[in-house]
Structures are given as C-alpha cells and as structure tokens.
C-alpha positions as CSV (number, residue, x, y, z in Angstrom):
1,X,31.6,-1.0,106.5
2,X,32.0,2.2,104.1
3,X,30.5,1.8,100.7
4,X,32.1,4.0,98.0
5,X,29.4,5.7,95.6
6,X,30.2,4.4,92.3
7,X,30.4,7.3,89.8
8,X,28.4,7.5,86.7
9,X,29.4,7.4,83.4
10,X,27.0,9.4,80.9
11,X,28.2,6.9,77.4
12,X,26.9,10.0,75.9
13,X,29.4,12.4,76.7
14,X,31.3,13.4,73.0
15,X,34.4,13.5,75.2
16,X,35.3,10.1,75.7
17,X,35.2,9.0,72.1
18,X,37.8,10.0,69.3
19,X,37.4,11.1,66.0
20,X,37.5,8.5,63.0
21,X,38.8,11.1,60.3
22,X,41.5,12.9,63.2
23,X,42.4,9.1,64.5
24,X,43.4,8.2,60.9
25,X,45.6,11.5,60.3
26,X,47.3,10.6,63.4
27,X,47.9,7.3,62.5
28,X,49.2,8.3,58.9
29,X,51.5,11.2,61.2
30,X,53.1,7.7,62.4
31,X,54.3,7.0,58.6
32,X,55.9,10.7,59.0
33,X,57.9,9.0,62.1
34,X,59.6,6.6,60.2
35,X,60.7,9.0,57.6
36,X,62.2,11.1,60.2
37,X,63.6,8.3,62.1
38,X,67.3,8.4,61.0
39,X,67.7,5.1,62.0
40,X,66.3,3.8,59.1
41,X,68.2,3.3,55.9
42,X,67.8,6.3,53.3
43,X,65.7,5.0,50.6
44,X,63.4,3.7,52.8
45,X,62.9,6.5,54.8
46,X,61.9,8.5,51.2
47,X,59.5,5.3,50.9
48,X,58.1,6.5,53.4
49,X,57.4,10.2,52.4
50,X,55.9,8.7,49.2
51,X,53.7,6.2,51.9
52,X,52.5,9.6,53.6
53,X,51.6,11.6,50.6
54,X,49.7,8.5,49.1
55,X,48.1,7.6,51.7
56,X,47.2,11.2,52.3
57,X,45.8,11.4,48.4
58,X,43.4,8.1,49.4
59,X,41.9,9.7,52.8
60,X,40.7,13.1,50.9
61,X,39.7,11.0,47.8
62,X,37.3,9.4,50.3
63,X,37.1,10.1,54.0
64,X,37.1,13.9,53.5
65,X,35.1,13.7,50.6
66,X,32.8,11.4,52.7
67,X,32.4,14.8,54.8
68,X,31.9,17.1,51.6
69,X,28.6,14.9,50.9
70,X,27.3,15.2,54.0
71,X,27.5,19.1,54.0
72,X,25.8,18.9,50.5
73,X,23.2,16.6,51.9
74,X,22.3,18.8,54.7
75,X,23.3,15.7,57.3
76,X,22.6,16.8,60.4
77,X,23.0,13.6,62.6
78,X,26.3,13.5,64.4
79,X,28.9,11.2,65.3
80,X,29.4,9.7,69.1
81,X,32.4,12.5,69.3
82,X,29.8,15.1,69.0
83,X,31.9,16.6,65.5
84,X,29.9,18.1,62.2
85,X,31.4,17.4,59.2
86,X,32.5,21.5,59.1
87,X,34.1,20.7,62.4
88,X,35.7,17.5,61.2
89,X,37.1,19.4,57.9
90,X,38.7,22.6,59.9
91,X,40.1,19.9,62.5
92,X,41.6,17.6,59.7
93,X,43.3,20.9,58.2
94,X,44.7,22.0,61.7
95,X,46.6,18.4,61.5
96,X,47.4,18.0,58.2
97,X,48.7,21.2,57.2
98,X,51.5,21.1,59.9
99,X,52.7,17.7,58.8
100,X,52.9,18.2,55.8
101,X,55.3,20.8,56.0
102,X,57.2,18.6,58.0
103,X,57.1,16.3,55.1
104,X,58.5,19.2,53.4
105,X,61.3,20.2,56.0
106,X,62.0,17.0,56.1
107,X,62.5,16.3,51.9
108,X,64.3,19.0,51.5
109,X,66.9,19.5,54.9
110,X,67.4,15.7,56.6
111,X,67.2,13.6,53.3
112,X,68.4,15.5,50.2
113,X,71.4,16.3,51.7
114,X,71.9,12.8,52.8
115,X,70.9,11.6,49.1
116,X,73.5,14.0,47.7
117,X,76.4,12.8,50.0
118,X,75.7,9.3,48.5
119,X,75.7,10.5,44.8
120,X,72.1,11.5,44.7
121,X,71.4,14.7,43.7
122,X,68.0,16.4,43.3
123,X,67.5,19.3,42.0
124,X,65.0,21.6,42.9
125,X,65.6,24.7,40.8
126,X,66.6,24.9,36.8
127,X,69.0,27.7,37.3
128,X,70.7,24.8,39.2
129,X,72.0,23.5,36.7
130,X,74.9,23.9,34.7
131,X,74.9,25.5,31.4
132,X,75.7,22.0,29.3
133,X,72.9,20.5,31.4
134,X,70.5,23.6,31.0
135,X,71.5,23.0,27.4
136,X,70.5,19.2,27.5
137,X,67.9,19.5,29.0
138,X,66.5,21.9,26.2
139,X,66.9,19.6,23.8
140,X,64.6,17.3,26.0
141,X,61.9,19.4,26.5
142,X,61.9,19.7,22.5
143,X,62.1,16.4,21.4
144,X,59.9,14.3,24.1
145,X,58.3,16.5,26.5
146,X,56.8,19.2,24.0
147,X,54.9,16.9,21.5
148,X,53.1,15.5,24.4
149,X,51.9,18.8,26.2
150,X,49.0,20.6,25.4
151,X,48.4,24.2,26.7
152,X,45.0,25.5,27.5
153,X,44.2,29.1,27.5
154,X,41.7,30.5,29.6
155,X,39.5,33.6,27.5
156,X,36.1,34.3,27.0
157,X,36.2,32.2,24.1
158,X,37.8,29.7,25.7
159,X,36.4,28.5,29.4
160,X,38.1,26.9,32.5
161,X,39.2,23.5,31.7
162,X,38.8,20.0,33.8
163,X,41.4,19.6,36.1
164,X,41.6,15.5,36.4
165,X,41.9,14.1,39.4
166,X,45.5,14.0,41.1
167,X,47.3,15.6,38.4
168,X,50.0,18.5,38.8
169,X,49.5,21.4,36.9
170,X,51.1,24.9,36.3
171,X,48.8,28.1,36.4
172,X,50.8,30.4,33.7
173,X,50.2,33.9,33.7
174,X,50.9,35.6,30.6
175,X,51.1,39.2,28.1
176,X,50.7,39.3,24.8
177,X,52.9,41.5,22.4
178,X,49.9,43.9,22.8
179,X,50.0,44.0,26.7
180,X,47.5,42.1,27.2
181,X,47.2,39.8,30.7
182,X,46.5,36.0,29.9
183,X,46.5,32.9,31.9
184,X,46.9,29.2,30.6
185,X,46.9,25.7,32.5
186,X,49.7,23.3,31.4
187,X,49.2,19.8,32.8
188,X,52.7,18.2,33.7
189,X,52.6,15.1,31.6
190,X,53.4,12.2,34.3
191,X,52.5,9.0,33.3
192,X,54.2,5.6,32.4
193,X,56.5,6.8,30.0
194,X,57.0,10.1,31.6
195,X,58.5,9.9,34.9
196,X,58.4,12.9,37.5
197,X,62.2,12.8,38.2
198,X,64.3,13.4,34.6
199,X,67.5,11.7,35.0
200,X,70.2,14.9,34.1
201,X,73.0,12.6,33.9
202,X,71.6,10.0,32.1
203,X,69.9,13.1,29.4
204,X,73.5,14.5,28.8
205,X,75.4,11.7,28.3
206,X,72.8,10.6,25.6
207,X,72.9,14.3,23.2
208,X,77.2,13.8,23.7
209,X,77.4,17.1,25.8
210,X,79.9,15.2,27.6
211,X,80.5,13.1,30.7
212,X,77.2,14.2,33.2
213,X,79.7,15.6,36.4
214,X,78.0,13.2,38.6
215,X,76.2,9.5,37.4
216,X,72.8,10.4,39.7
217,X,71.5,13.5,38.8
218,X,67.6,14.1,38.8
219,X,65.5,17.3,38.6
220,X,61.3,17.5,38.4
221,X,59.7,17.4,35.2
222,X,57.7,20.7,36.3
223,X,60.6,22.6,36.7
224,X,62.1,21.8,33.1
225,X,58.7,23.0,31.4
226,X,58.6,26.2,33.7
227,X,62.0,26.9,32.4
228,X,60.8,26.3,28.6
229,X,57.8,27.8,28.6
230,X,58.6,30.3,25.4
231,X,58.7,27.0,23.3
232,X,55.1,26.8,24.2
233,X,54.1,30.8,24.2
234,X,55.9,32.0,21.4
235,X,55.9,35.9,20.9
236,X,54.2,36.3,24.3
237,X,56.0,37.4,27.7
238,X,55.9,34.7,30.9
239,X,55.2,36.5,33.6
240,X,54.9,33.5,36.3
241,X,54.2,30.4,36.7
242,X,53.3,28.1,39.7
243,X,52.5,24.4,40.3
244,X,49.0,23.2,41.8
245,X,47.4,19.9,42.4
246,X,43.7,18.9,42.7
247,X,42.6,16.4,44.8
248,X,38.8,14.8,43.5
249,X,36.3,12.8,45.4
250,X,36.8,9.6,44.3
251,X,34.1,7.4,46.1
252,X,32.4,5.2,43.9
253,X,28.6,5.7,45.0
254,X,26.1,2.6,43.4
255,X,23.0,1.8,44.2
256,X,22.7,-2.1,44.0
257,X,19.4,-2.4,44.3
258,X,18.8,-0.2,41.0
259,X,22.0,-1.8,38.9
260,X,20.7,-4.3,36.4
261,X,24.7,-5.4,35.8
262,X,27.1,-4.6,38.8
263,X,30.0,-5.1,36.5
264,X,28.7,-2.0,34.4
265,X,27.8,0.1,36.9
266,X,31.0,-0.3,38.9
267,X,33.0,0.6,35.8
268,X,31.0,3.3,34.9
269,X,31.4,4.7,38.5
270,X,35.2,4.2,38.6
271,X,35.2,6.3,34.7
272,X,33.3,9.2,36.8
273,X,36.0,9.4,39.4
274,X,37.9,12.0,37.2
275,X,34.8,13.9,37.3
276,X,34.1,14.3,41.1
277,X,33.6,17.5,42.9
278,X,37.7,19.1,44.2
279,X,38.0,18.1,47.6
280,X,40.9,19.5,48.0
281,X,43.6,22.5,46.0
282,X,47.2,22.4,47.1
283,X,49.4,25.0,45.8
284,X,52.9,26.3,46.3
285,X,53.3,28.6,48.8
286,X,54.9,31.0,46.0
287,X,51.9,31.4,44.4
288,X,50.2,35.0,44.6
289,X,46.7,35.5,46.4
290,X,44.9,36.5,43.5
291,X,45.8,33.0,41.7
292,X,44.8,31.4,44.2
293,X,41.6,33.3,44.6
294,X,40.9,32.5,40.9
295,X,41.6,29.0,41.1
296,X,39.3,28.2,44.1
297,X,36.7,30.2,42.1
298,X,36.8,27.8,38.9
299,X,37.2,24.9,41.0
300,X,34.1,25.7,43.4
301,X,36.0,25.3,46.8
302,X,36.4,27.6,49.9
303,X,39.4,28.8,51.7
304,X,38.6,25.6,54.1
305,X,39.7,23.3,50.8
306,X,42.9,25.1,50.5
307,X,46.4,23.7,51.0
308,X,49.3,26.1,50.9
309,X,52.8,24.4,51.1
310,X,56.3,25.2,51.3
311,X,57.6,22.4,48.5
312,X,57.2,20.7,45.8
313,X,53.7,19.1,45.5
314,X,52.4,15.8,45.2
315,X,55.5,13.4,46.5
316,X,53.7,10.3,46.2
317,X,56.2,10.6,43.1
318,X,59.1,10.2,45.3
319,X,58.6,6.1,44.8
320,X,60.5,6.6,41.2
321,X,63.3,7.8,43.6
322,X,62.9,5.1,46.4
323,X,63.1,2.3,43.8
324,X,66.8,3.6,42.3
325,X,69.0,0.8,42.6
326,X,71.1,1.2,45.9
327,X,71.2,-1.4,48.3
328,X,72.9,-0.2,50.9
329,X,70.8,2.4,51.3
330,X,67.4,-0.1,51.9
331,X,66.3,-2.6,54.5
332,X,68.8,-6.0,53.6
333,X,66.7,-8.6,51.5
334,X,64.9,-10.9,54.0
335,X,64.1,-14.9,53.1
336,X,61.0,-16.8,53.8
337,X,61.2,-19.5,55.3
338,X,59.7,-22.9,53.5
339,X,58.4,-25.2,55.3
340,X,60.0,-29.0,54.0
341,X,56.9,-30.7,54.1
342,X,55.4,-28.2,51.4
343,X,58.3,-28.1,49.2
344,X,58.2,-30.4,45.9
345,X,58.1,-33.4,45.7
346,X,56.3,-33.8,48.5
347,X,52.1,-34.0,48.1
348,X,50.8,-30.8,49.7
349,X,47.3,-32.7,50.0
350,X,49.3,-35.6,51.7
351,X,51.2,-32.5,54.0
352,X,47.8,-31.2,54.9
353,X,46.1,-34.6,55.8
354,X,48.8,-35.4,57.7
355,X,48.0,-32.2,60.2
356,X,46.6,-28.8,59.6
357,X,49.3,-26.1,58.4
358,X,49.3,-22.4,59.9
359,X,51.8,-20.3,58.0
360,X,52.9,-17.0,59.1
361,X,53.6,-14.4,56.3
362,X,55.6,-12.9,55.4
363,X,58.0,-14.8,57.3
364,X,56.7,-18.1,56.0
365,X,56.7,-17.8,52.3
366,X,53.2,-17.6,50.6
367,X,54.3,-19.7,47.6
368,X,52.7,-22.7,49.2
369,X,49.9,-20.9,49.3
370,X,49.8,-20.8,45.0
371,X,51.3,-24.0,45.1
372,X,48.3,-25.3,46.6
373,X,46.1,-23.8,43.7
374,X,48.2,-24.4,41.3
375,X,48.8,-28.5,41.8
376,X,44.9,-28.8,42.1
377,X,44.7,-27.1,38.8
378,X,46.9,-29.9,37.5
379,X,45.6,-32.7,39.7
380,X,43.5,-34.9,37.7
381,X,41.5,-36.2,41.1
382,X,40.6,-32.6,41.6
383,X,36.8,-31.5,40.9
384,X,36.4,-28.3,41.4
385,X,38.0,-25.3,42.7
386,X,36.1,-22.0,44.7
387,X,37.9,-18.7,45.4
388,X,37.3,-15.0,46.9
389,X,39.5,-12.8,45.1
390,X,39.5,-9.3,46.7
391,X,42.8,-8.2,45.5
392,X,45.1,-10.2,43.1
393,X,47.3,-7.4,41.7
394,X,48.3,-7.7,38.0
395,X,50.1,-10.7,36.2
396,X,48.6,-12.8,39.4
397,X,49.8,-16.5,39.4
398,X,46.9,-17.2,41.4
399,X,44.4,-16.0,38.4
400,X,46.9,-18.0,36.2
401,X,46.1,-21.3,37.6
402,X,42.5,-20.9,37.8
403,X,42.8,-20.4,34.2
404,X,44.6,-23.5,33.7
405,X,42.3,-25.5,35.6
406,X,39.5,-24.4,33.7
407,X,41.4,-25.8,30.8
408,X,42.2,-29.1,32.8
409,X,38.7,-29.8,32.5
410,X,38.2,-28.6,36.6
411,X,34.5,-26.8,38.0
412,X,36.1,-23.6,39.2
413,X,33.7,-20.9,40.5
414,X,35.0,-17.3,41.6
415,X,33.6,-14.6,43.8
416,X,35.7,-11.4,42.7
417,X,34.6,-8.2,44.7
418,X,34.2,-5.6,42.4
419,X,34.1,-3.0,45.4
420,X,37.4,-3.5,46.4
421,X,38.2,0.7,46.7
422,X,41.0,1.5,43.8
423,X,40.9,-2.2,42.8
424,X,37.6,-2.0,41.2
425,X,39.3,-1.9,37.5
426,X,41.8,-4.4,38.1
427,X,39.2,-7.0,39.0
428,X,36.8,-6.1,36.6
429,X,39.8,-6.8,33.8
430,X,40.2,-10.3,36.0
431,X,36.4,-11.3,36.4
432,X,36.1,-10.6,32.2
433,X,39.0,-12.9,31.7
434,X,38.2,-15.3,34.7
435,X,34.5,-15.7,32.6
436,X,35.3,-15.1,29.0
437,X,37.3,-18.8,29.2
438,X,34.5,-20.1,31.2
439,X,35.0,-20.0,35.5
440,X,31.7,-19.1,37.1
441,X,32.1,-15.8,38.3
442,X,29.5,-13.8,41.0
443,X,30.7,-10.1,41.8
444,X,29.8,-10.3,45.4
445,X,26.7,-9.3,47.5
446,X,24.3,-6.4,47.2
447,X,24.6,-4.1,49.8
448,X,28.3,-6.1,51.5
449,X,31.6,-6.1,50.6
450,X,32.6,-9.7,50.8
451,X,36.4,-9.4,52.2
452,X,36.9,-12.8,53.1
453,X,40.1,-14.8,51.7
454,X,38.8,-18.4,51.3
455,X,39.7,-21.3,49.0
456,X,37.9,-24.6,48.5
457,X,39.3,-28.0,46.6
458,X,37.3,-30.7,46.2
459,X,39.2,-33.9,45.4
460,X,38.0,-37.2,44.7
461,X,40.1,-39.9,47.2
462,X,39.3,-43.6,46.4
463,X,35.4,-44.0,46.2
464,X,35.5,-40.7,48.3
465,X,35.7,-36.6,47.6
466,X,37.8,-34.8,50.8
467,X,37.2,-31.1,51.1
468,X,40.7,-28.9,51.6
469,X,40.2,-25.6,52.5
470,X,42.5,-22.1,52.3
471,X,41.7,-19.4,54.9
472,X,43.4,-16.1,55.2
473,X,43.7,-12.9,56.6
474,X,45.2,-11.6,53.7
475,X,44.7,-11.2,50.2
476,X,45.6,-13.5,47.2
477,X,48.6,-11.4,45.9
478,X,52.1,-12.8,46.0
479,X,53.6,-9.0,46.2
480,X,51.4,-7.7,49.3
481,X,52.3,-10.8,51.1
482,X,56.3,-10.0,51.2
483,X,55.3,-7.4,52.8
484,X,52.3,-7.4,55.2
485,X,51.5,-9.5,58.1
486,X,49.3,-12.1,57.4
487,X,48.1,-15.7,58.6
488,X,47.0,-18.6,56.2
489,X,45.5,-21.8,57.4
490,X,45.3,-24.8,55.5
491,X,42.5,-27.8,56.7
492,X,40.7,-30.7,55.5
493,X,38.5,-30.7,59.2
494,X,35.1,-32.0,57.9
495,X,32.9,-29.3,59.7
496,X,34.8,-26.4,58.4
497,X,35.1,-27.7,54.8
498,X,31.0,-28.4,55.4
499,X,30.7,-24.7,56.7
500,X,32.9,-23.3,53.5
501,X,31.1,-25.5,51.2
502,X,27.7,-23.3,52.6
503,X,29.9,-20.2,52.5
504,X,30.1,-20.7,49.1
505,X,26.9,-21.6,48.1
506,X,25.2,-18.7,49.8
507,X,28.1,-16.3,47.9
508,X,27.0,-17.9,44.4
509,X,23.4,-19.3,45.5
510,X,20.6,-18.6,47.7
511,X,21.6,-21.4,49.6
C-alpha cells in the first residue's frame, strides 16, 4: 500500500496571509461596485460614491495614520504578510489612486448625465452658467458667502496657516499692483448652514432674475468663490487658483492608566484631532507642480502622502445630493414587520415570559426593542434598569426613557463607551446628561472597548423580582437599525439574566 508524503506547510510563509490595510481597500472597492452597477436606482448609486469617499476619509484618519506612527516610532516588527508600514503605504496608494479616479469617471460620465436627463443638473464650471445665473450667483457670494470667509495670506510676516482636518481649501496665487507674486489659502466655508451644492435655481428665483430655466440646478460652492475672488483681493491680479484637501490622523491615543478622569482625557483627545500630523494631501490634477511642491513642504509630507485626481475633491459631500427629494430615483420604502404579540396593548414582559423573542432587523422593526425600555421606565414594578450604550446617535429615544425612568423613581445604571471611534463626543454629551439628572454612569474598562449591546430589567413579580434581559448585535440607535443587519434577543432564562446581572457588576464593580 503506497503512502503519499504529506507536504509541509511553513505557517510562516508571508505568502499565504493577506494584508489588513489592502483587504479593507478592497473591500471599500466593493462600495465602488454598487455605484457603478446600473442596476441600482440613481440616487442611491451617488449614495454610494459619498459611502466610498467617507469611508475612504475614516481609513487614512486611522489605519494609514496607524502606519505613519509606526514609521515615526521606528517599529520594526512586522505583520504575518511580511509588509512594513512603507510597503503598506506605497501598496495602499497603488489601490487607491486608481479607484478613485474611477469614482471620478464614474461622477462625472455614467451619473451626471443620468442626473441631468432627470432634471438634475450639476455644474461643474462657473462659465457654465448663464449670464442671469452668473449674475445671481454674484449677488450670493456677496451677501452670504463673503462675510463668512476669511483669507489668509502667506508672507514673511504672516506664516503658513493650520489646515483643519478634512476641510477643502483653495491655494490662490496672486500679484500685487506692484508685480509682486503672492499666495493666500481660502478655506471653502462648508458647514451646517453652508451646504457644498448651491441650489442655482432656487438662488435666482429668490433675487427675481426670473424663472431659473430648469427647477434642479446645483453648482459647488468652490467654484462660485473661485469665480469671485476680486471681491476678496481687491486691486490685486488672480492668477490661479486650485482646490486641495487634507486628510489628519485622527486616532485618539490615551493612556488609561495615567488618566485621572477618562471623560476629560477622551475629550481633550477628540479637541486634538484637528491638530494631527497630514496623513494625507489630495489636490486637483490642475494644479501646477510647484504648488504642490510648496504645499507638501508646509504640510510636512512626502510625495508617498500625495493624491492627485482628476475631479472635484472630497465627495463625501455628494450626500446633500443623495438626499434631494426623488423617489423614483431610490430603493422603494421597505416596512418592518411587527410582531402582534409586541404591539400595544399587549404586555411585552407577559410576551417574553410567555417564550423568548428573536427579532431580526431590520426586517423586524426595532421599535419593540425601545418599547421594551421605555414601558420599564413607566412600569411601577420595575427596579432598576442596566444598559451598554456604544452608539445611540442624537435625539435617542432610547436615552429618553432612561431619563424618564430616573424621574419615575427607577435604579438605572449605564455603561457608555467613551471609545466608541467618531462617537466619542456624542456620548460624552449623553454620559453628562445621563449623570447630571442622576443614572450611574461608568465609561467603560481601562485598556477594552466594551462593544457589547446588553439590557437588564429587574421587576418585582408578586413576592418575587424576574430578571429580563436585551441582547444585541447591534447598537441602540433606532436609525442604524433600518438599515443594518442585526439580531436582538429578548429572555427572562434564569442563568443568563444571573450571568448579565455579573456582566454588569464586573462593568460597574470589581465584582
């Protein structure tokens, strides 16, 4: 009888393991599918741009950043796929660069045109325009967008100002009446009351230039301000002007076991994050070499950190046009389903004794989920209440009825983790409301991230208390649950309320 020689396997060998950083990019290159898939209705397929480019933002905030600080701290130790953190960055730029001039290609060939033959028209250029909207658009720049900018020269007298983090900028090269060279930095001013996309049809019908020549009309902010730069540089002669975008590290480093208050030191760290070293400088392919040159030398970055593309940067922004109000053009409206037995009148603690509940979101609705919170806030057999909160977004129902039941006399305690990434100042507002009207609130675990979703009642049933118990895979936020794919389980089983009840009392003790 033959024996075959089995053939070994060196574990070792950097070959059979992939990348973390170049897995993710691929993964995010997947996103880039579904905004080229046709297939898809319109809007969503810009959604999905916008997707791509934030999610993009996140990963050089902190994975490539990640990679800076190992360069800076001479790390020498590598990862199972045999890569250095040089290697890793010149890989993650092979990848990224060509995708994102597809996003580009993409923006600007397959969906703009499509946009336009449905009434929505972007435009990309201010000689675009016609004269009355030129003209209306003059009159916008002067009254709403001029006040707010603030143009900052660049001299011996004056030095290289902060570029914060994620913003879009124009580098403005100048003469003066003496023929003099200059060069300024104009932030574009996007923000909450200052969208990226300026609604042309909307702006002419409101200075009575006359009826806009289509109702959907939408040009960038940056392009407006490039046109009206003498406004800004009276006297003096624009010679050019180009858009850029800097990308900061954004990673919140603490060191628990030297913070006296986590709370502080997580909001200090999250105040720094404007102040991290540039990870990354896109520009517009438009701009000339020695701008960029002088760019990267302010900034501190090599031609590794460099990002040249063929379009209009930083189309996260593309949400404000992915939210217009079209629906034909998005994914129908879906429905939940609600389960009966959950629905009002009926007792959800009855529901729950009467069999354990597993709810599939987001085609079960999550509102049972709140409900359940919300009648033990109300109940008046119900002790106390214990929650992990890892992400609640803002106006949360969920943080609503803890409130209440602190009011309705209830124990409520609350683990909030301040380390959720990008969340960290949303639940350090929460956890300073949550304690200032009295919960019990812990900020997690030094040295963990506590990412459990876990919810404890404890009600008083005759001459009894029964334990009911919430456990999820997602997280406590009625708007992420429409959308992801999540499970929630709903028990009173005596050993697992017993093993929550510990959970909770080693999150909050040192039990």
């Amino acid at each position: 009888m033959k024996t075959q020689t089995q053939e070994f396997v060196n574990l070792r060998d950097p070959s059979l393991y992939i990348n973390r950083e170049l897995s993710w990019v691929d993964f995010n290159a997947r996103v880039l599918e579904e905004a080229l898939d046709p297939r898809n209705p319109l809007l969503e397929r810009v959604k999905f741009l916008a997707i791509f480019s934030n999610n993009l933002d996140e990963f050089f905030m902190i994975r490539v950043a990640g990679l800076h600080q190992q360069i800076a701290a001479g790390v020498t130790k590598l990862p199972a796929d045999g890569m250095n953190a040089i290697e890793q960055l010149e890989a993650i730029r092979a990848k990224v660069l060509p995708l994102q001039n597809e996003q580009r290609r993409c923006w600007e060939e397959d969906i703009k045109p499509e946009l336009a033959k449905h009434g929505i028209i972007i435009i990309r250029y201010y000689h675009e325009l016609t004269p009355v909207e030129q003209e209306a658009m003059r009159k916008h720049f002067r009254e709403v967008i001029f006040p707010v900018l603030t143009p900052l020269a660049v001299d011996p007298g004056r030095p290289f100002p902060h570029i914060s983090n994620l913003s879009l900028n124009l580098a403005i090269s100048l003469k003066n009446d003496r023929g003099q060279a200059r060069f300024a930095r104009l932030k574009v001013p996007i923000g909450a009351n200052l969208r990226r996309f300026l609604h042309v049809s909307d702006i002419v019908e409101r200075y009575q230039l006359g009826p806009a020549r289509a109702p959907h009309i939408y040009i960038y902010m940056s392009e407006v301000i490039r046109a009206n730069l003498d406004m800004l540089f009276p006297g003096m002669e624009i010679e050019e002007a180009h858009a850029f975008r800097v990308t900061r590290d954004a990673d919140v480093e603490i060191s628990e076991d030297e913070a006296s208050d986590l709370l502080e030191t997580i909001e200090q760290g999250v105040r720094q994050r404007r102040f991290g070293h540039v990870v990354r400088l896109a520009v517009q392919k438009s701009m000339p070499e020695h701008m960029r040159q002088m760019l990267m030398h302010h900034l501190d970055i090599t031609e590794r950190d460099l990002y040249v593309i063929d379009g209009p940067l930083g189309l996260a922004d593309l949400f404000e046009i992915a939210s217009l109000d079209f629906p034909h053009l998005k994914y129908p409206p879906f429905t939940p389903r609600h389960l009966q037995a959950l629905q009002p009148p009926n007792d959800i603690f009855e529901a729950i004794r009467r069999h354990e509940i597993l709810l599939h979101h987001p085609y079960d609705s999550f509102m049972p989920i709140v409900d359940f919170i919300r009648t033990a806030a109300h109940d008046p057999d119900v002790l106390a209440i214990k929650m992990t909160l890892y992400r609640v977004g803002r106006n949360s129902p969920i943080v609503q009825a803890l409130l209440e039941a602190i009011e309705n006399g209830k124990q409520v305690a609350v683990l909030v983790e301040l380390k959720a990434r990008f969340d960290e100042a949303n639940n350090i507002t929460w956890a300073r409301k949550l304690e200032s009207e009295g919960v019990h609130v812990v900020y997690g675990l030094v040295g963990l991230k506590t990412h459990c979703k876990v919810a404890l009642v404890v009600r008083r049933e005759g001459d009894k208390l029964r334990r009911y118990v919430h456990l999820g895979t997602g997280n406590y936020n009625v708007e992420t649950a429409r959308l992801y794919t999540d499970l929630s389980f709903l028990t009173d089983d005596r050993w697992m309320s017993e093993d929550v009840t510990e959970l909770f009392n080693r999150l909050t003790g040192y039990a």
